[in-house]
N, C-alpha and C positions, 0 to 999 in steps of 0.2 A: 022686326028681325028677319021675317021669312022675306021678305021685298028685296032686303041688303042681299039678301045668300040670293036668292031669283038673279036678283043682278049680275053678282057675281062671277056666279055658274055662266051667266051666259055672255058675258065679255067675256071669260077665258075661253069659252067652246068658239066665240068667232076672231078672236086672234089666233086659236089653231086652225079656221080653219083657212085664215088669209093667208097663215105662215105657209100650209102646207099645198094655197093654189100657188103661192109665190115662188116654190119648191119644183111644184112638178117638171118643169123642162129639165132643170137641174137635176132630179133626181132619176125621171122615168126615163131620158130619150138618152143614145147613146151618145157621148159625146157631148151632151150637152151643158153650158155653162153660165152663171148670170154672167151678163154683160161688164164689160170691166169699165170703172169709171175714172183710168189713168188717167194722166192730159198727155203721156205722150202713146195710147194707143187711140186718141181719138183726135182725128184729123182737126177738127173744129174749135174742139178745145186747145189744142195746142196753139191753131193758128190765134186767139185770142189771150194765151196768156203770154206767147211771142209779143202781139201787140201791148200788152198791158205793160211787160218788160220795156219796151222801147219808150213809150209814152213815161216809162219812172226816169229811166236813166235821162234822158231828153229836161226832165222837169229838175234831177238833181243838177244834171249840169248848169241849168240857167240859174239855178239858187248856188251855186260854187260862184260864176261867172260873175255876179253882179254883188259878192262878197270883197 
């Protein structure tokens, strides 16, 4: 029983202390913000799901076409 609680105790003391390295930009610096994971504020990802888009429409069309 004292092994489980040992355990325990110390998974929650090291996810606060990940939550709160994960934090610091966001919390301490002025201005600071986590990074956004839009697709349309990141260049790269948009340009991939632009292509992903063309590559469906392209595939629906040949499956209408050959209907």
């Amino acid at each position: 029983m004292k092994t489980v609680l040992v355990t325990v105790i110390s998974v929650v003391v090291l996810l606060a202390m990940a939550i709160a390295l994960l934090g610091v930009k966001a919390l301490f610096v002025k201005g600071g913000r986590f990074p956004s994971g839009h697709v349309h504020d990141l260049p790269r990802r948009r340009r991939m799901a632009l292509e992903r888009l063309k590559k469906n429409n392209n595939s629906k069309n040949n499956i209408q076409s050959h209907q």
